[in-house]
C-alpha positions as CSV (number, residue, x, y, z in Angstrom):
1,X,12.4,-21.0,-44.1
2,X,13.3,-17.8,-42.2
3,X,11.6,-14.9,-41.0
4,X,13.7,-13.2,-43.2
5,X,13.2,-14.6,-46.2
6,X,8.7,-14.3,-45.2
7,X,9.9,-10.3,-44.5
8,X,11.5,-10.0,-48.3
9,X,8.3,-11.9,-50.0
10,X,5.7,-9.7,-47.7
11,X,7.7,-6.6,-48.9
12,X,7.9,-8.1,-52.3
13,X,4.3,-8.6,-52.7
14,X,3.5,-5.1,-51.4
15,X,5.7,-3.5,-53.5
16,X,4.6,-5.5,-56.9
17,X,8.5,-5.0,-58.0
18,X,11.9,-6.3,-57.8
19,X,13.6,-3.1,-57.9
20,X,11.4,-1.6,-55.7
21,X,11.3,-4.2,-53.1
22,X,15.1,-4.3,-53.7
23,X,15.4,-0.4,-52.4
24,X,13.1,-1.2,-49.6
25,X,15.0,-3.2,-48.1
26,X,18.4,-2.0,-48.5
27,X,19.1,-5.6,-50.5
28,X,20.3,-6.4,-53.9
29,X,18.3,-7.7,-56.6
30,X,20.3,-10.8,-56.9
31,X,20.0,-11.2,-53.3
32,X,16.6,-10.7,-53.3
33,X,15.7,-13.2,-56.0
34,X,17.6,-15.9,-54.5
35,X,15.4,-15.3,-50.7
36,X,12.3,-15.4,-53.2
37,X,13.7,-18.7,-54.7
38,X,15.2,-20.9,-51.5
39,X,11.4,-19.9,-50.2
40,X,9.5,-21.0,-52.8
41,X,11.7,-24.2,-53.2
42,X,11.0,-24.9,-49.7
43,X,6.9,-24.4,-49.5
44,X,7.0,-26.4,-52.8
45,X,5.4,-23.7,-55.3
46,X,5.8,-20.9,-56.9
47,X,4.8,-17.4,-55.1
48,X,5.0,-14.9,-58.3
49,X,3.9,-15.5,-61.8
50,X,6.7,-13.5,-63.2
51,X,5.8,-11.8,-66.9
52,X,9.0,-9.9,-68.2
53,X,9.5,-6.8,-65.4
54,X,6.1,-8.0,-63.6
55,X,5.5,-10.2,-61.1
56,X,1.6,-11.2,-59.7
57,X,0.9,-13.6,-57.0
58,X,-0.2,-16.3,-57.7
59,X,-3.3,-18.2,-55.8
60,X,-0.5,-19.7,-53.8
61,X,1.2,-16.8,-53.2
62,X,-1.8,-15.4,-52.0
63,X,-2.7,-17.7,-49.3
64,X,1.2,-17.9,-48.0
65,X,0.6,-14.1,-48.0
66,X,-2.0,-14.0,-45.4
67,X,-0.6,-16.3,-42.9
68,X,3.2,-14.6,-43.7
69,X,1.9,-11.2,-42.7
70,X,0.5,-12.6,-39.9
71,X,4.0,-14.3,-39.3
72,X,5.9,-10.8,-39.5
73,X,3.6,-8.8,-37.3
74,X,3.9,-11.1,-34.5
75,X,7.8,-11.0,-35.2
76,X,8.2,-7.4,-34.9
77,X,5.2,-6.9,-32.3
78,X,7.4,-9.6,-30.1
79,X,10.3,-7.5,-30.9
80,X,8.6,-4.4,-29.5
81,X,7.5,-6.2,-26.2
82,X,11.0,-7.5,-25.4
83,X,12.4,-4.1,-26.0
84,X,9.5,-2.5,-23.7
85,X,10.2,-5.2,-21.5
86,X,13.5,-4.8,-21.1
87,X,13.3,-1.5,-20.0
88,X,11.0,-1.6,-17.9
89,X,8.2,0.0,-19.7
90,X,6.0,-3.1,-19.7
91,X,5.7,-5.9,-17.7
92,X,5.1,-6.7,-14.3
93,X,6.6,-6.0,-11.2
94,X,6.0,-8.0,-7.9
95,X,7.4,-6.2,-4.6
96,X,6.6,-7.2,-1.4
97,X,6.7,-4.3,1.7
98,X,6.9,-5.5,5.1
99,X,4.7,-2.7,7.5
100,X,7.0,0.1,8.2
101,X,8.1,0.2,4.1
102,X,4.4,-0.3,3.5
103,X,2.9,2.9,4.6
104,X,5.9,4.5,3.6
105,X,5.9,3.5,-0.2
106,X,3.1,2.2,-1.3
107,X,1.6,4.7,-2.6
108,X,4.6,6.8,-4.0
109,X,5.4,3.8,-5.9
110,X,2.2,3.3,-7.6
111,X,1.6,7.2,-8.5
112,X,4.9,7.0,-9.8
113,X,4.3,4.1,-12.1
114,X,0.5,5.3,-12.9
115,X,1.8,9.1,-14.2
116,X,5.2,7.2,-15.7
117,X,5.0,3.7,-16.6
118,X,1.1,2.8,-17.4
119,X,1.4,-0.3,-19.1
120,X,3.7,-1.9,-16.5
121,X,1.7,-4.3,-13.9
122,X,2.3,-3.6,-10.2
123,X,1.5,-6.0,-7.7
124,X,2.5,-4.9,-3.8
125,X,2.0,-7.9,-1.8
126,X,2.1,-6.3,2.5
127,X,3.1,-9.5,5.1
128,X,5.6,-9.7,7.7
129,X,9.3,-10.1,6.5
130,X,9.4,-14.3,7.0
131,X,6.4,-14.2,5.1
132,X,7.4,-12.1,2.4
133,X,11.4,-13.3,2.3
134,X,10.0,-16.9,2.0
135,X,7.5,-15.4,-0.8
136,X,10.7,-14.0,-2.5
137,X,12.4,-17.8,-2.2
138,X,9.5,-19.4,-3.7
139,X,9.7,-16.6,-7.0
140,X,6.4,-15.2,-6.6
141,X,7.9,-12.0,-5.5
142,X,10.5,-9.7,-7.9
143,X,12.1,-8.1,-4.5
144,X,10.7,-7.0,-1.1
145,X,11.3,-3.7,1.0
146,X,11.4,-5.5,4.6
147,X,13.2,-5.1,8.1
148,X,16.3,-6.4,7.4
149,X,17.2,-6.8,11.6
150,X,14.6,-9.3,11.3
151,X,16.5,-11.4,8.6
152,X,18.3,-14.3,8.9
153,X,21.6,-14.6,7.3
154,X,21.3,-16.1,3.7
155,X,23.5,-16.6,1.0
156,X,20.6,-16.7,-1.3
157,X,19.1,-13.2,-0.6
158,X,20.7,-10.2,-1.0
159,X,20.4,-7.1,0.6
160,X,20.6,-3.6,-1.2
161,X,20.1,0.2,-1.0
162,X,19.7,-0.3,3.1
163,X,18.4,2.4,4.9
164,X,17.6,3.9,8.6
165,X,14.6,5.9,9.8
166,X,14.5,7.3,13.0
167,X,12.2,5.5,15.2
168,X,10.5,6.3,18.9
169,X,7.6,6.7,21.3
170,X,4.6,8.6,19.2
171,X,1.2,10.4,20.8
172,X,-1.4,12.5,19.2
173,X,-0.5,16.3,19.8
174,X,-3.0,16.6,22.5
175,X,-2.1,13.3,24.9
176,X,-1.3,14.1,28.4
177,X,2.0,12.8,28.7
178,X,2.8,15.4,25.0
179,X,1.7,18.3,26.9
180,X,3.8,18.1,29.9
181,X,6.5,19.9,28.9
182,X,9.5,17.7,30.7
183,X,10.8,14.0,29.7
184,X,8.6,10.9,30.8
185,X,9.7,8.1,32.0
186,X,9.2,4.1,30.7
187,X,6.9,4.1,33.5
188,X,4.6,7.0,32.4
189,X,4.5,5.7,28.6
190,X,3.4,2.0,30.1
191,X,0.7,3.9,32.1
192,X,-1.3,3.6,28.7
193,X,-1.3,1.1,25.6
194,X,1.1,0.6,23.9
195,X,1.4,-0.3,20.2
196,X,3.5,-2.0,17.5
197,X,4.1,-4.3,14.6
198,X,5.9,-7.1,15.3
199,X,9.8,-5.9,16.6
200,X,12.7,-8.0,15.8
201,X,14.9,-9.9,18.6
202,X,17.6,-6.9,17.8
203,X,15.2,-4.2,18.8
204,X,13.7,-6.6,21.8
205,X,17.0,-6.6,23.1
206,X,18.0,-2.4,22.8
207,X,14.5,-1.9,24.6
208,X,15.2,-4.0,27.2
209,X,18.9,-2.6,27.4
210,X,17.8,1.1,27.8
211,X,14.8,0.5,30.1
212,X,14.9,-2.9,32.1
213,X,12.3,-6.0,31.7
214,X,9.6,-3.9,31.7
215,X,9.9,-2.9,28.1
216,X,10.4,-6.4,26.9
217,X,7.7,-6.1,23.5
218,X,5.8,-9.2,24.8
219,X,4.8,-7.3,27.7
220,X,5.3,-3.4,26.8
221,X,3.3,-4.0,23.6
222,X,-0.4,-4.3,24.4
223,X,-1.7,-3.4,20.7
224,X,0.4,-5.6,17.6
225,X,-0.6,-5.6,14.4
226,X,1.1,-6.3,11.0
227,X,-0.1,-2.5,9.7
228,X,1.9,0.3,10.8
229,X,-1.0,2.4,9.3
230,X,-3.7,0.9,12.1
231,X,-1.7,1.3,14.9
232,X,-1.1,5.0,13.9
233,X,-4.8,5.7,13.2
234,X,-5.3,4.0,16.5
235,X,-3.1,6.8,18.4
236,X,-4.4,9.4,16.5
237,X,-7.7,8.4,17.8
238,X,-6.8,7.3,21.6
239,X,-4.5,8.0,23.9
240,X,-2.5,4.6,22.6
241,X,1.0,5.1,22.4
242,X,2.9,3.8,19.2
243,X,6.3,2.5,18.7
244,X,7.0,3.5,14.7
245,X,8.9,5.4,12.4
246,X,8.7,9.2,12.9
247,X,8.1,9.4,9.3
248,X,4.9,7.1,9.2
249,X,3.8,9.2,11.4
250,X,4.4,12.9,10.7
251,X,0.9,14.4,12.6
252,X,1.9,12.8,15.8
253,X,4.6,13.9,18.6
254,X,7.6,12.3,19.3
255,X,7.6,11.6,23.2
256,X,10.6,13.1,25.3
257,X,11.2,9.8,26.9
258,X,14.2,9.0,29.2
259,X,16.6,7.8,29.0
260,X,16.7,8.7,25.4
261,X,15.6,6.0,22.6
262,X,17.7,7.3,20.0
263,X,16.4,4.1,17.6
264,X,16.3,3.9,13.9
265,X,14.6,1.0,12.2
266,X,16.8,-0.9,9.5
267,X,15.4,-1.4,6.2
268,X,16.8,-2.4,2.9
269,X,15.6,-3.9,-0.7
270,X,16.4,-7.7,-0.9
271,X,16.7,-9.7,-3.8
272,X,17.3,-13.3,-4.8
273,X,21.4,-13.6,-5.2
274,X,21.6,-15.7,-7.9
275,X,17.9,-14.6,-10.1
276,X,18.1,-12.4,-12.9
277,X,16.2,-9.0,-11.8
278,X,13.1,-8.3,-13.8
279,X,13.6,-5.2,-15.6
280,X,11.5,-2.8,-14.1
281,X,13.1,-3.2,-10.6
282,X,15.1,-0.6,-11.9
283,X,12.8,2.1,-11.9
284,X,12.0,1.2,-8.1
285,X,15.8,1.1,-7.4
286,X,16.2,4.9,-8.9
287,X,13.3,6.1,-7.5
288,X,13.3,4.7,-3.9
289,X,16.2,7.2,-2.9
290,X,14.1,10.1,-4.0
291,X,11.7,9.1,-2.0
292,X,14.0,8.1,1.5
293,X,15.3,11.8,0.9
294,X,11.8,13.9,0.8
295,X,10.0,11.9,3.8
296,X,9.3,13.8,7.1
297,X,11.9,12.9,9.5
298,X,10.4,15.0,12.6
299,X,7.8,14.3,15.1
């Protein structure tokens, strides 16, 4: 028994004729009487009484009919899903964003999805990047927008559509050392708190580089948290410091410090290597270079 042969005696029945059923579906009548029979030889009984041209079901035929229809639907209602879900219409899509990508995209992707993709699932899981890498390992994550300086090399994860934002010193508009008009040193920024997410060896070590131990993150940083968000609320609010992206940050001033920072932070959409990519990661791979391009660059 075949879904093809239930889908010429559910088109059959409905149709109450050989020759019409026969034009429904594109088939033969010699084709379609031998479906009808290989069926009915397998269920063991007879679906049609057949009375010259007519054909009836018969009590038989009318329970097989129910649970046939039934049979069909599902078919082609599973067909549907797997073509939504190959596309990425339906679904679900698990991303993880580490703090920086966070308050960048998280809410760009889910207006997107919400005016574009309703029916698909989207579940944005925030963490540091171990966290989240080890998260993407494990399967429980489709990809993850993280800081890829603070990735160890791995032949199982992949790294794509890498990117740079420009990174430095921030202060609300009104904070003494903003309105000075002249560059500040290291010294003057340390003169207040300073804040941060977590900042990878690779950035530990440029800091450090450009303005001696005293700007080593375990010392320098006197406000850490995993949100890029708080800790730009929190200098908004105070006269805190924050070491971000510019573009997290668009309402606060980029501090004149020197010797220049001139520091981008690294980013890039990583994968597993060797998993098949759920379908709708593609929408999030078009769409996030729209969304690198428009973000706010200056202080």
């Amino acid at each position: 028994m075949t879904l093809v042969q239930l889908r010429h005696f559910v088109v059959l029945a409905n149709e109450g004729s050989f020759v019409q059923a026969s034009v429904a579906l594109f088939l033969t009548q010699p084709a379609l009487t031998r479906s009808i029979h290989a069926l009915e030889e397998e269920l063991g009984g007879a679906l049609f009484d057949r009375l010259g041209r007519r054909i009836s079901l018969t009590p038989f035929g009318d329970e097989v009919l129910a649970r046939a229809r039934r049979l069909v639907s599902d078919a082609d209602a599973l067909k549907h899903a797997g073509q939504g879900l190959h596309a990425g219409l339906i679904g679900q899509l698990r991303v993880g964003l580490s703090s920086g990508p966070g308050a960048l995209f998280s809410t760009p992707l889910m207006l997107h999805m919400a005016g574009h993709h309703p029916r698909l699932q989207v579940h944005i899981s925030r963490g540091n990047t171990a966290v989240l890498l080890q998260s993407l390992r494990e399967q429980h994550l489709d990809a993850a927008i993280v800081d890829i300086r603070d990735m160890r090399p791995s032949a199982e994860l992949k790294v794509s559509l890498a990117f740079e934002l420009d990174a430095g010193f921030l202060a609300r508009p009104g904070h003494p050392l903003a309105q000075r008009g002249a560059p500040v040193s290291i010294e003057d920024v340390l003169a207040y708190p300073v804040a941060s997410t977590p900042l990878s060896d690779e950035v530990a070590r440029m800091l450090i580089a450009r303005y001696g131990s005293q700007a080593n993150p375990d010392d320098m940083v006197t406000l850490r948290c995993d949100e890029t968000m708080s800790i730009v609320d929190v200098a908004r609010r105070s006269d805190a410091v924050v070491l971000t992206v510019n573009a997290a940050a668009v309402d606060l001033v980029r501090l004149d410090v020197s010797p220049a920072l001139d520091a981008t932070a690294r980013f890039g959409l990583v994968t597993l290597a060797k998993r098949q990519e759920a379908p709708a990661l593609r929408i999030l791979r078009e769409q996030l270079p729209t969304w690198i391009d428009t973000l706010t660059f200056a202080p």
